[in-house]
Gaussian input, Z-matrix of N, CA and C with variables (Angstrom, degrees):
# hf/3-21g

backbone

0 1
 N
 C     1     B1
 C     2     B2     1     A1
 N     3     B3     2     A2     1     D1
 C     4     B4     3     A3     2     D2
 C     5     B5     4     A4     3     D3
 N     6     B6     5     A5     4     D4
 C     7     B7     6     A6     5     D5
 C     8     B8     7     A7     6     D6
 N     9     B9     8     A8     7     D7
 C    10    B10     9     A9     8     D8
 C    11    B11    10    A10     9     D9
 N    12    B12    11    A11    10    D10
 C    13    B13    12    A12    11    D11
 C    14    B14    13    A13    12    D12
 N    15    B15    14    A14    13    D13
 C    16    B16    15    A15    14    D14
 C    17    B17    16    A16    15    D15
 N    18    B18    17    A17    16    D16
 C    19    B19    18    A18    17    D17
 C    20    B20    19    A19    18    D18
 N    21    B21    20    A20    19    D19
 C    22    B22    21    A21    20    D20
 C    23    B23    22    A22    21    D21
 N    24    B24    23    A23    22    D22
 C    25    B25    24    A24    23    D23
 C    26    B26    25    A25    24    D24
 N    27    B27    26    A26    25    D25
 C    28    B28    27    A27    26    D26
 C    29    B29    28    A28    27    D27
 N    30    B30    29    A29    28    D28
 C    31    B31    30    A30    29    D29
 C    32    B32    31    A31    30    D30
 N    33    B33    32    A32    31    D31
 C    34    B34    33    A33    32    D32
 C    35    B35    34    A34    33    D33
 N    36    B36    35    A35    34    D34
 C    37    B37    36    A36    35    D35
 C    38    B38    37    A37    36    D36
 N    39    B39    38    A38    37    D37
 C    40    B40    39    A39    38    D38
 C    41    B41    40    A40    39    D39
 N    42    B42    41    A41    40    D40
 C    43    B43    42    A42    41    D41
 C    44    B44    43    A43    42    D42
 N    45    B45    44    A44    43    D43
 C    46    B46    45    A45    44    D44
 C    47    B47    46    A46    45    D45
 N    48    B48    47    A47    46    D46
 C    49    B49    48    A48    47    D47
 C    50    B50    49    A49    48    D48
 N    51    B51    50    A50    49    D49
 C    52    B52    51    A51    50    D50
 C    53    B53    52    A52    51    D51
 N    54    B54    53    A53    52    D52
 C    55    B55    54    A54    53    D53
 C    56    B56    55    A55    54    D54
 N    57    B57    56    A56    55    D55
 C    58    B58    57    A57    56    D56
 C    59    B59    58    A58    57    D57
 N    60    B60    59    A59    58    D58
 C    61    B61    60    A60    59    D59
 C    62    B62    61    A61    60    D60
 N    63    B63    62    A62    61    D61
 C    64    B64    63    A63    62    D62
 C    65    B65    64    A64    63    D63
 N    66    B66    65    A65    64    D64
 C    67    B67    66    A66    65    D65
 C    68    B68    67    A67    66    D66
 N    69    B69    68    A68    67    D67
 C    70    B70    69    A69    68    D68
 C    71    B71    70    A70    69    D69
 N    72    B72    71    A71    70    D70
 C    73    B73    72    A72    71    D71
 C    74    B74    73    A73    72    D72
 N    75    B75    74    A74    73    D73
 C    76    B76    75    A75    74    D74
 C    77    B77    76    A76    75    D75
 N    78    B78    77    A77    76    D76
 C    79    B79    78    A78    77    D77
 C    80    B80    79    A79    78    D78
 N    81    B81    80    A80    79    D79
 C    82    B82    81    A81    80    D80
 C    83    B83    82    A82    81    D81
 N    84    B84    83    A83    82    D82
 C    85    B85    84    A84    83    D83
 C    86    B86    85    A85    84    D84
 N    87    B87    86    A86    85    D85
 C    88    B88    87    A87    86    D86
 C    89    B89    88    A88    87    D87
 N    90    B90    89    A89    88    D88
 C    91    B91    90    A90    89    D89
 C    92    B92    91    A91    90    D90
 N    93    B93    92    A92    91    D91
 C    94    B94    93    A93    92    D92
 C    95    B95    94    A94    93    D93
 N    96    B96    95    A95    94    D94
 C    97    B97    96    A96    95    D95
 C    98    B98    97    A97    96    D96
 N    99    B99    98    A98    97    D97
 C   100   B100    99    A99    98    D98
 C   101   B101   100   A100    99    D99
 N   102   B102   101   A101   100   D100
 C   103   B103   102   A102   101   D101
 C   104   B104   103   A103   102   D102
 N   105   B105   104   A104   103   D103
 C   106   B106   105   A105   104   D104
 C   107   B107   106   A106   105   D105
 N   108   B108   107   A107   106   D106
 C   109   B109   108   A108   107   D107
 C   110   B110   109   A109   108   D108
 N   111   B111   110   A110   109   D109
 C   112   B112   111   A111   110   D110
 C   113   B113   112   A112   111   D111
 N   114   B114   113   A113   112   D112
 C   115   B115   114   A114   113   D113
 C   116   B116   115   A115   114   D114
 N   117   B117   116   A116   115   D115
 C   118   B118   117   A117   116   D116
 C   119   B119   118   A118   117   D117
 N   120   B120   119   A119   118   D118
 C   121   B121   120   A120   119   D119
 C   122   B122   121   A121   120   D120
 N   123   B123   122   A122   121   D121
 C   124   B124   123   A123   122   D122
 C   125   B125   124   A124   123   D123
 N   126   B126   125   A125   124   D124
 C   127   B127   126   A126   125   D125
 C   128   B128   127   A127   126   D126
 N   129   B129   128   A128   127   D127
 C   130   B130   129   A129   128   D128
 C   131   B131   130   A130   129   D129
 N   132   B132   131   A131   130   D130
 C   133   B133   132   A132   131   D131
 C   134   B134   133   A133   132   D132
 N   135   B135   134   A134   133   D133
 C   136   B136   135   A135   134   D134
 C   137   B137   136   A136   135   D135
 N   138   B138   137   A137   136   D136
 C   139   B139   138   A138   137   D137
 C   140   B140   139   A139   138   D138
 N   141   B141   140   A140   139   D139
 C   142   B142   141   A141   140   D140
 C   143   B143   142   A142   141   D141
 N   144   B144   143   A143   142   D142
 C   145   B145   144   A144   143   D143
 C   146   B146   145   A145   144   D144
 N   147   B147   146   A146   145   D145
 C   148   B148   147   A147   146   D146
 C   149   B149   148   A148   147   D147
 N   150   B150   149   A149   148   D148
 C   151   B151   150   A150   149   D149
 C   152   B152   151   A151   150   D150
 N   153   B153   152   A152   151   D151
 C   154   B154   153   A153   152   D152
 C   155   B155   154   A154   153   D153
 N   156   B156   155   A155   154   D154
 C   157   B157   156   A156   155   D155
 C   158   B158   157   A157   156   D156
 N   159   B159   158   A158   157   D157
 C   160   B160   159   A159   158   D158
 C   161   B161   160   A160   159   D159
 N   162   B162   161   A161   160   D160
 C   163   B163   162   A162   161   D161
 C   164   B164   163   A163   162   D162
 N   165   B165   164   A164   163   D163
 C   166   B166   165   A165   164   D164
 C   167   B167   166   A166   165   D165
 N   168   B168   167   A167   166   D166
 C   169   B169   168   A168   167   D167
 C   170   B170   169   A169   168   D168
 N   171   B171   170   A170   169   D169
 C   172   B172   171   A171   170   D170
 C   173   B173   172   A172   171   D171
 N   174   B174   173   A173   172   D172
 C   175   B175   174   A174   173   D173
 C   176   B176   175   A175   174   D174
 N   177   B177   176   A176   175   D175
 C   178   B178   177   A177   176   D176
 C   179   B179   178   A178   177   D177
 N   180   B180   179   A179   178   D178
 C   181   B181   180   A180   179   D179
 C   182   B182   181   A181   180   D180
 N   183   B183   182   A182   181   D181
 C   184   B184   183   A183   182   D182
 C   185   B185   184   A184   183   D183
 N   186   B186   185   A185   184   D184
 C   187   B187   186   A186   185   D185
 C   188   B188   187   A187   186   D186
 N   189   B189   188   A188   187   D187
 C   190   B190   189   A189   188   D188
 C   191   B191   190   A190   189   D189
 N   192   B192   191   A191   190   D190
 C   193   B193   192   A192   191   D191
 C   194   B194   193   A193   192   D192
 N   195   B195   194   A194   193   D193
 C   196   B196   195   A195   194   D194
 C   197   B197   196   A196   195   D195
 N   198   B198   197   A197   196   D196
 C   199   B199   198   A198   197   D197
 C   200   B200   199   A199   198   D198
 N   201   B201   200   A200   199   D199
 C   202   B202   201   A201   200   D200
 C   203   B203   202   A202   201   D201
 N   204   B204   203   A203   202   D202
 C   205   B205   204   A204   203   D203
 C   206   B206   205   A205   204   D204
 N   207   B207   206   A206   205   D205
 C   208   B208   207   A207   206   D206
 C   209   B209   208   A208   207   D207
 N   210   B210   209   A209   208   D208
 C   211   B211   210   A210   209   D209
 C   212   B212   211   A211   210   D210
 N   213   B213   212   A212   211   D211
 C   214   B214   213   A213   212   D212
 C   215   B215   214   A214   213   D213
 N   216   B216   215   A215   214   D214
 C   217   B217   216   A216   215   D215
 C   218   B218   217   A217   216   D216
 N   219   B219   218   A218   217   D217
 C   220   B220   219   A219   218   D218
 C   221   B221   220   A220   219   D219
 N   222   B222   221   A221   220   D220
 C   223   B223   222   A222   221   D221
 C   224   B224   223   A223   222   D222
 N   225   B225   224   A224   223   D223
 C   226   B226   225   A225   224   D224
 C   227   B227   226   A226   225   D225
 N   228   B228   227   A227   226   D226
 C   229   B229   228   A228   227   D227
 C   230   B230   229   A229   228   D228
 N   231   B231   230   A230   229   D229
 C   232   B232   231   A231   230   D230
 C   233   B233   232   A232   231   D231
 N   234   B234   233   A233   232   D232
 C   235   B235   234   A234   233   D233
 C   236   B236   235   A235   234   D234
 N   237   B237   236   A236   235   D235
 C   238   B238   237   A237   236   D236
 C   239   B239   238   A238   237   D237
 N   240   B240   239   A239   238   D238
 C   241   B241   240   A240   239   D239
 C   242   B242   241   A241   240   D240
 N   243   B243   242   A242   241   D241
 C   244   B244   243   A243   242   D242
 C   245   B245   244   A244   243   D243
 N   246   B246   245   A245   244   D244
 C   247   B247   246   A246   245   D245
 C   248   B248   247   A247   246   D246
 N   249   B249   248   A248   247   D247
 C   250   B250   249   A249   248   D248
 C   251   B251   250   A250   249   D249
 N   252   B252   251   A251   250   D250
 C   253   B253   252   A252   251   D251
 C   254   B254   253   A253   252   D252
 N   255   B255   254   A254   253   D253
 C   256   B256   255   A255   254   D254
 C   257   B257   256   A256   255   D255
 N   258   B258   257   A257   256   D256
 C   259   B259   258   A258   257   D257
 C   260   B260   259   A259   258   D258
 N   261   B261   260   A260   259   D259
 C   262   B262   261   A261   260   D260
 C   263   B263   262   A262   261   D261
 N   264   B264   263   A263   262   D262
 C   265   B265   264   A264   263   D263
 C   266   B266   265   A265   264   D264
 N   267   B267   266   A266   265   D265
 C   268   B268   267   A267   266   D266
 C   269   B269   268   A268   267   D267
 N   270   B270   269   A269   268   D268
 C   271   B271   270   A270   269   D269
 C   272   B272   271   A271   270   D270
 N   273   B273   272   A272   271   D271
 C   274   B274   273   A273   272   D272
 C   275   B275   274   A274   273   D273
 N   276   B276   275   A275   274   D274
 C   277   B277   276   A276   275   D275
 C   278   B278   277   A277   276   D276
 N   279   B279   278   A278   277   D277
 C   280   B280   279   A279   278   D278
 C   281   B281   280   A280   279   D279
 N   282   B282   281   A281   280   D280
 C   283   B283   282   A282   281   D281
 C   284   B284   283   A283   282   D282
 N   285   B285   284   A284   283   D283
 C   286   B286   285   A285   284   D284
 C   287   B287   286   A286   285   D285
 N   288   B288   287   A287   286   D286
 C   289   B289   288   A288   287   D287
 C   290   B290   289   A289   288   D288
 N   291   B291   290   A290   289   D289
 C   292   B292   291   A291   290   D290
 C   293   B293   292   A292   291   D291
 N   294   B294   293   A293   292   D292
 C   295   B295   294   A294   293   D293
 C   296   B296   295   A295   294   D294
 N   297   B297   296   A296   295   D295
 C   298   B298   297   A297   296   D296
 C   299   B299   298   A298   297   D297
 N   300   B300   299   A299   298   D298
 C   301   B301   300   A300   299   D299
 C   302   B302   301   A301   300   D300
 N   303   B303   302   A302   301   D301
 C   304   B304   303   A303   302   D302
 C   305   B305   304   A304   303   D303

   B1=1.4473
   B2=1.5278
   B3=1.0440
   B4=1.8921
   B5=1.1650
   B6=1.4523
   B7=1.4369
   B8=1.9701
   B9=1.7600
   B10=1.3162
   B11=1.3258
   B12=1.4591
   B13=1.4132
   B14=1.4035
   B15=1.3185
   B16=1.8750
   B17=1.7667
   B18=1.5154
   B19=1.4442
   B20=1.5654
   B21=1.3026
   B22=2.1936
   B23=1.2591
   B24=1.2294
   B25=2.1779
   B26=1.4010
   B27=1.9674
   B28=1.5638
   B29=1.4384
   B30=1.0101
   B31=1.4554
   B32=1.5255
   B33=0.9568
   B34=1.8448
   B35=1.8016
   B36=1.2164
   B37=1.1280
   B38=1.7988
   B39=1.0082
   B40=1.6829
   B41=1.7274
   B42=0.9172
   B43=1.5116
   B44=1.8631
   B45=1.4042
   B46=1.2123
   B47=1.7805
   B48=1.6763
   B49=1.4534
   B50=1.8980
   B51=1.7114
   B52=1.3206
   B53=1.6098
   B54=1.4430
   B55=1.3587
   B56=1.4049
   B57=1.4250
   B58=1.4718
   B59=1.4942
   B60=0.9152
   B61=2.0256
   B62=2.1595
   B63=1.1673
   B64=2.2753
   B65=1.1711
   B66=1.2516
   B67=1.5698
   B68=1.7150
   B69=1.6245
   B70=1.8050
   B71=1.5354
   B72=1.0689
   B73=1.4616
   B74=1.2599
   B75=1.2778
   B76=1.1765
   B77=1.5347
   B78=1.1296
   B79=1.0576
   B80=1.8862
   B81=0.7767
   B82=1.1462
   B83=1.9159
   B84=1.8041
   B85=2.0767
   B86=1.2211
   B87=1.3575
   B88=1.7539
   B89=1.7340
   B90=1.0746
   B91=1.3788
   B92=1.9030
   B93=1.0345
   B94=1.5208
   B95=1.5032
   B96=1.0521
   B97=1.3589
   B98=1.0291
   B99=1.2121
   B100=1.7811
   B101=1.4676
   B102=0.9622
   B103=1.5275
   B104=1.3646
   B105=1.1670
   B106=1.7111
   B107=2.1713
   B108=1.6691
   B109=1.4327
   B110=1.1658
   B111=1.3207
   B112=1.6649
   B113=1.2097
   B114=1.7268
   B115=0.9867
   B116=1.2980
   B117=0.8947
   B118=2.1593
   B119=1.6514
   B120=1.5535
   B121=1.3672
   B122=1.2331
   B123=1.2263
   B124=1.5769
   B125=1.1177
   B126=1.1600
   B127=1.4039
   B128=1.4645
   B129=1.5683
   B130=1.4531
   B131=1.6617
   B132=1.3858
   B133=1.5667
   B134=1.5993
   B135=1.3565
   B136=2.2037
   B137=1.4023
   B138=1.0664
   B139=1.4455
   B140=1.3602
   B141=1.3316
   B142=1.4529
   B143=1.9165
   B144=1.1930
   B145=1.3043
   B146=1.2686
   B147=1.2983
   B148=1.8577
   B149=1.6646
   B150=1.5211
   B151=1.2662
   B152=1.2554
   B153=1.5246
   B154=1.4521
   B155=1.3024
   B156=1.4281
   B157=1.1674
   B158=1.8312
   B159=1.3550
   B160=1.7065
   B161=1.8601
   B162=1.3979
   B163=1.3363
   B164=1.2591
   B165=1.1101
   B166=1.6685
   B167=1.4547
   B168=1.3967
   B169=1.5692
   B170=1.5163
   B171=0.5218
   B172=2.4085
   B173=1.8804
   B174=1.0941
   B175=2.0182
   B176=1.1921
   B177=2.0688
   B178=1.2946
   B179=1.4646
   B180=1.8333
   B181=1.2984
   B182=0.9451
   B183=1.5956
   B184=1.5737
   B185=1.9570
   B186=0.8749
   B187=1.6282
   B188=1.4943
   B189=1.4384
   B190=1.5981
   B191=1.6643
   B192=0.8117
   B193=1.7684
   B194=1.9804
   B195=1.3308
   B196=1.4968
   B197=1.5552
   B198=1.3641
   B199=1.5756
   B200=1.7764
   B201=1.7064
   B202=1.2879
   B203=1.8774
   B204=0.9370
   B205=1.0325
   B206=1.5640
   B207=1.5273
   B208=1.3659
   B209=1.9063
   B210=1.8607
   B211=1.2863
   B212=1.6390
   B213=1.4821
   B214=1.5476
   B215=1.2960
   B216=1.5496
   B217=1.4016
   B218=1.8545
   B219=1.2136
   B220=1.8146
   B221=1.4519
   B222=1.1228
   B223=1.8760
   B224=1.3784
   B225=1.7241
   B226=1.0898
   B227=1.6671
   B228=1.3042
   B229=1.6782
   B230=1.3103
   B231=1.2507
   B232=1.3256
   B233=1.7694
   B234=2.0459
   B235=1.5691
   B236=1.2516
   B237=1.0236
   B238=1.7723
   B239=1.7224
   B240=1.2731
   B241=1.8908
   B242=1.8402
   B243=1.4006
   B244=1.6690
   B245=1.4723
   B246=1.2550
   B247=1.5401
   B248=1.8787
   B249=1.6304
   B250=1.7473
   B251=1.8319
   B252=1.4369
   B253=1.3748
   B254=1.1943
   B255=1.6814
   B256=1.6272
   B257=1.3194
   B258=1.2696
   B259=1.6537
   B260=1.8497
   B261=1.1231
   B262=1.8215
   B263=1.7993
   B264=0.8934
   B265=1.8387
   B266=1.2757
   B267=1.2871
   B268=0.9052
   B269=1.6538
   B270=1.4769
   B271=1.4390
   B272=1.6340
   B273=1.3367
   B274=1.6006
   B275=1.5440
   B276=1.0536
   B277=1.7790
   B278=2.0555
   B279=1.2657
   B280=1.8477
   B281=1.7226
   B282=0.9051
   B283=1.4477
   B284=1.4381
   B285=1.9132
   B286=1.2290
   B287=1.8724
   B288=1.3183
   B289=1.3318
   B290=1.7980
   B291=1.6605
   B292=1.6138
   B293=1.7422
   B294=0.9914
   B295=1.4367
   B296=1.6424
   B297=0.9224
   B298=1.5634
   B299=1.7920
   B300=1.2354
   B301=1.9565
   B302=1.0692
   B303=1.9338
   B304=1.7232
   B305=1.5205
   A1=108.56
   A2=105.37
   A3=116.17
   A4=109.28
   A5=127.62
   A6=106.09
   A7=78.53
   A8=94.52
   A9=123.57
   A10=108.93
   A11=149.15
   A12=160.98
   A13=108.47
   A14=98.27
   A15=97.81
   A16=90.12
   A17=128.69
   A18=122.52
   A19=127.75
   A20=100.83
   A21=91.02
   A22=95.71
   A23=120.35
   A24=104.65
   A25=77.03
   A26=85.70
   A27=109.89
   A28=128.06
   A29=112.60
   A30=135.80
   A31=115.00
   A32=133.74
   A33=147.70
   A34=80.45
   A35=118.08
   A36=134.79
   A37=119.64
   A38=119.14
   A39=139.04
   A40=91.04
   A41=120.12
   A42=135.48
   A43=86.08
   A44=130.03
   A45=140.67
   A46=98.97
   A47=95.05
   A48=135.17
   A49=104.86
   A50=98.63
   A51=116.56
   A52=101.06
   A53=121.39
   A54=127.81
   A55=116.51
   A56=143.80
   A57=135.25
   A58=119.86
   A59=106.85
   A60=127.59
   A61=95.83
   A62=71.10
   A63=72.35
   A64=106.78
   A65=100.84
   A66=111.99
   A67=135.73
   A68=98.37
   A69=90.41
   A70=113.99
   A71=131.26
   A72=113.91
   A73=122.95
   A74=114.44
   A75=125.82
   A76=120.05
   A77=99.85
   A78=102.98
   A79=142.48
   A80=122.44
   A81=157.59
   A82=109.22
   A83=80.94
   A84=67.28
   A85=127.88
   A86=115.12
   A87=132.12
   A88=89.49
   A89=115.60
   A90=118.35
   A91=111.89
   A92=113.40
   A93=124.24
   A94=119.75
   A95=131.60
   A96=153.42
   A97=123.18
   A98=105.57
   A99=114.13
   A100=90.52
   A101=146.97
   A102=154.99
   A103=96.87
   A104=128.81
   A105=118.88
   A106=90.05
   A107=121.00
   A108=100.87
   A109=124.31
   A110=132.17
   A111=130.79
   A112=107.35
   A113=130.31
   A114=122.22
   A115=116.70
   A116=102.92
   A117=123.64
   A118=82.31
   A119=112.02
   A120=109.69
   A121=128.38
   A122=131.36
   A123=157.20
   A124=90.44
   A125=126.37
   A126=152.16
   A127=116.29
   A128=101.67
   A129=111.75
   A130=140.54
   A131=97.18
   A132=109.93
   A133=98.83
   A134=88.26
   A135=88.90
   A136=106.18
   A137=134.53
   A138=112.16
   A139=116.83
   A140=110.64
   A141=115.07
   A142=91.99
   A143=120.08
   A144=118.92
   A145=108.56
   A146=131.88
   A147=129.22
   A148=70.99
   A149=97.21
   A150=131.08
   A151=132.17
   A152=111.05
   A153=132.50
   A154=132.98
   A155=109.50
   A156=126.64
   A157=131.11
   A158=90.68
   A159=82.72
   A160=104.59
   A161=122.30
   A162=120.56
   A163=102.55
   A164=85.96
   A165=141.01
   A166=107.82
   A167=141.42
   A168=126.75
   A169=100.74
   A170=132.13
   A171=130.16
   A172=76.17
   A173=133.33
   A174=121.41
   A175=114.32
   A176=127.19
   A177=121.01
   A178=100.46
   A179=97.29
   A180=126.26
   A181=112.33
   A182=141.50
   A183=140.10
   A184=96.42
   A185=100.58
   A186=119.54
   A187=133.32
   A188=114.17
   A189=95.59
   A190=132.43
   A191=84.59
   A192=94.98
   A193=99.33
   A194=109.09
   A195=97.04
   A196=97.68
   A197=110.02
   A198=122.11
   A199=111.69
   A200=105.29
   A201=104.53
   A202=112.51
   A203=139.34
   A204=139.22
   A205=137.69
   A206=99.95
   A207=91.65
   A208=105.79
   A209=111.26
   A210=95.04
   A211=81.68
   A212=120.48
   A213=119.27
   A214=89.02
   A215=107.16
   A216=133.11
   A217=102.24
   A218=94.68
   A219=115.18
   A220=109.99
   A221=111.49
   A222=139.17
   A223=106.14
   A224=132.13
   A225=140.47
   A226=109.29
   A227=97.28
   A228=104.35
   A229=116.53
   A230=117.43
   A231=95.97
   A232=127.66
   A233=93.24
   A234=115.46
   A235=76.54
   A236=164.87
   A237=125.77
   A238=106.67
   A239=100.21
   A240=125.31
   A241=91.92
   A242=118.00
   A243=68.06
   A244=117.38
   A245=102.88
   A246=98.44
   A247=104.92
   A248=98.62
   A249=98.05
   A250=94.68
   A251=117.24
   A252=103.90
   A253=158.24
   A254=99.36
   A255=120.61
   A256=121.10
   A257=120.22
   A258=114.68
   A259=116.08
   A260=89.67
   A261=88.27
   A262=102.57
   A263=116.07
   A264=122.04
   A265=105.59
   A266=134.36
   A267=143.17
   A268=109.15
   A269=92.36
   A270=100.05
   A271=104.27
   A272=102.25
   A273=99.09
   A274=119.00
   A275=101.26
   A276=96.01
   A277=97.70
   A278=101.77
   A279=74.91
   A280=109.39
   A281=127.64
   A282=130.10
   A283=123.76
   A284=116.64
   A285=136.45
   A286=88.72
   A287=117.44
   A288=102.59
   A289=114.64
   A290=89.58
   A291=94.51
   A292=99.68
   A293=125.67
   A294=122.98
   A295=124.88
   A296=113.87
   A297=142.11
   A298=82.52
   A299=112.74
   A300=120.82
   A301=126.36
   A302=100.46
   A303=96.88
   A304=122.02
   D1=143.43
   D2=-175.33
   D3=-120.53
   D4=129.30
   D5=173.67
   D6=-145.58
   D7=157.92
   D8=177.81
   D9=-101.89
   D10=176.64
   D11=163.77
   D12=172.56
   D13=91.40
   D14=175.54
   D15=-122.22
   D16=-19.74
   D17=169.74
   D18=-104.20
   D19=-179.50
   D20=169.82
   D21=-85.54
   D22=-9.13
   D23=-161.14
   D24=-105.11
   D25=130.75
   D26=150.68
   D27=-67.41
   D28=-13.33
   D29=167.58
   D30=-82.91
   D31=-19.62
   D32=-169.72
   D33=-98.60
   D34=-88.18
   D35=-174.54
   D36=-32.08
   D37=-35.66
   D38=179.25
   D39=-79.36
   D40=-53.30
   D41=-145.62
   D42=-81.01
   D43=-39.29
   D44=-149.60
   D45=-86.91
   D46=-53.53
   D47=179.00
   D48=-34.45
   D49=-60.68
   D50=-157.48
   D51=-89.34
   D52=2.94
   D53=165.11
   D54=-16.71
   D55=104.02
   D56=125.99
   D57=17.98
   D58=-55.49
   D59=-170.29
   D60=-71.30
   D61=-8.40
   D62=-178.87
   D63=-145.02
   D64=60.20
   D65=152.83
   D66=-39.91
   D67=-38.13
   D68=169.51
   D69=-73.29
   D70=-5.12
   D71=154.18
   D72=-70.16
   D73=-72.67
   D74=157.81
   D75=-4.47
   D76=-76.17
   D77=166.47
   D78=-61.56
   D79=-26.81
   D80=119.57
   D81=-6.74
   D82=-79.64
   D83=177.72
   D84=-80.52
   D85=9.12
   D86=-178.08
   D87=-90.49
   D88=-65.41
   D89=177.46
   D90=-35.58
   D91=-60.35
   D92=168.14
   D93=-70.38
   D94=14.11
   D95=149.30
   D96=-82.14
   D97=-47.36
   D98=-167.78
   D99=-90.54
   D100=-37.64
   D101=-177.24
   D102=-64.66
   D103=-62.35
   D104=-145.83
   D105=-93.41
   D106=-4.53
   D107=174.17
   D108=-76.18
   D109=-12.23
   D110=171.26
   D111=-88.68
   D112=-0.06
   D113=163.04
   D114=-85.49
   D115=-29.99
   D116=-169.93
   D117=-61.22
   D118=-84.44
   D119=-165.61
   D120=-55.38
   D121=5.23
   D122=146.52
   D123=-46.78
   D124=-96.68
   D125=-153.73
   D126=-40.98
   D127=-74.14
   D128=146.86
   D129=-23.78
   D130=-43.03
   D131=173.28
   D132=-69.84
   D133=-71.55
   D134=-172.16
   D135=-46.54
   D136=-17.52
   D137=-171.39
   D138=-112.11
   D139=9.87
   D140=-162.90
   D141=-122.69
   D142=34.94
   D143=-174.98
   D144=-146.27
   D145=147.84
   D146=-177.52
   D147=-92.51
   D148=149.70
   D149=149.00
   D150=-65.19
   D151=-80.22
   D152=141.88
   D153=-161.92
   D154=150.90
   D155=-178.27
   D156=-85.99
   D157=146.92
   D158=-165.67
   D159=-128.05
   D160=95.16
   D161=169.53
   D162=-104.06
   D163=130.57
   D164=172.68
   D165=-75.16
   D166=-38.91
   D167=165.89
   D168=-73.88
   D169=-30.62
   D170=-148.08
   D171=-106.73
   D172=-11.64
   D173=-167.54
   D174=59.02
   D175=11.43
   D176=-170.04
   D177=-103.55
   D178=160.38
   D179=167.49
   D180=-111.42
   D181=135.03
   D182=-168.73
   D183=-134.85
   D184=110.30
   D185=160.95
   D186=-60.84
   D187=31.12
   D188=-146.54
   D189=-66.36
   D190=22.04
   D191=179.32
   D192=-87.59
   D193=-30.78
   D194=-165.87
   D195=-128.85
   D196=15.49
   D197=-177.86
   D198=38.46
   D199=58.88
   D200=179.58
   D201=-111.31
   D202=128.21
   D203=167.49
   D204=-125.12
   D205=120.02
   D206=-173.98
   D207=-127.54
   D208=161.69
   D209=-156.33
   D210=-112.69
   D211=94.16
   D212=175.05
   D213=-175.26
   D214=58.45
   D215=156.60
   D216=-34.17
   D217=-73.41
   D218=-179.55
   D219=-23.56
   D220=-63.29
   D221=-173.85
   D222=-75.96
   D223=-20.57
   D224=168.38
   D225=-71.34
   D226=-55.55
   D227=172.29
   D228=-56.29
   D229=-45.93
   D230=-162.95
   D231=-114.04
   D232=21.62
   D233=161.82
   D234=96.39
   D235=8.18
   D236=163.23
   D237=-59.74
   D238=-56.32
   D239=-162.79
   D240=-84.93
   D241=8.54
   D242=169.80
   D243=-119.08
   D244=38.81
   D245=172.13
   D246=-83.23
   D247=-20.20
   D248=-169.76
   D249=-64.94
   D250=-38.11
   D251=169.33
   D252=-60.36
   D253=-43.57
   D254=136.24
   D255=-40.23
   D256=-53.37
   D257=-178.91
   D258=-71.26
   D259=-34.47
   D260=175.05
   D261=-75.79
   D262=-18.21
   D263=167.93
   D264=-63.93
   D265=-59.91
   D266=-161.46
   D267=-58.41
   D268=-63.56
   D269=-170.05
   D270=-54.47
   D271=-69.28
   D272=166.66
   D273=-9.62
   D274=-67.90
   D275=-166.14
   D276=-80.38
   D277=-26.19
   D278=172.16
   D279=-72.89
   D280=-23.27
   D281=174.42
   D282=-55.82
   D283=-43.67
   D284=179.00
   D285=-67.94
   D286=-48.05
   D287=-155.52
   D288=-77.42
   D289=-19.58
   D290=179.86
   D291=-71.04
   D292=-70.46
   D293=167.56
   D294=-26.05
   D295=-26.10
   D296=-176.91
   D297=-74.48
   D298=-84.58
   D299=174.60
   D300=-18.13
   D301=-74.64
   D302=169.84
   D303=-79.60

């Protein structure tokens, strides 16, 4: 970390800091920009999506990541049924990753 202070203004000082003439910062936080944006939009994606949903009148479970649905809500709760969910997870993501290959 680099920091400048030759004034009282944090603003004089930032402005002094981010100088042209000091390029390895500069550079530096462009470098860490470009690094941390496929993380951002990671992030963003997962969190900006229901996973799944679970009603309790209809007995369904909705998956939405792999658009699977099954109506044995009951058997979902209480571990009989959720290996059928886990296993359709699974496959799912070996599928994304084979496609990912070719």
């Amino acid at each position: 970390m680099v920091q400048q202070q030759d004034e009282k203004s944090q603003h004089k000082n930032k402005a002094s800091a981010e100088d042209p003439a000091r390029p390895p910062v500069r550079a530096e936080r462009e470098r860490d920009a470009e690094r941390r944006q496929p993380q951002r939009a990671r992030w963003a994606r997962a969190t900006a999506q229901r996973i799944r949903t679970y009603n309790f009148p209809q007995g369904r479970c909705t998956d939405h990541r792999i658009n699977l649905t099954l109506y044995k809500l009951d058997k979902v709760m209480d571990g009989s049924a959720l290996d059928e969910v886990i296993d359709a997870l699974i496959a799912n993501d070996q599928a994304e990753r084979l496609a990912e290959v070719e």
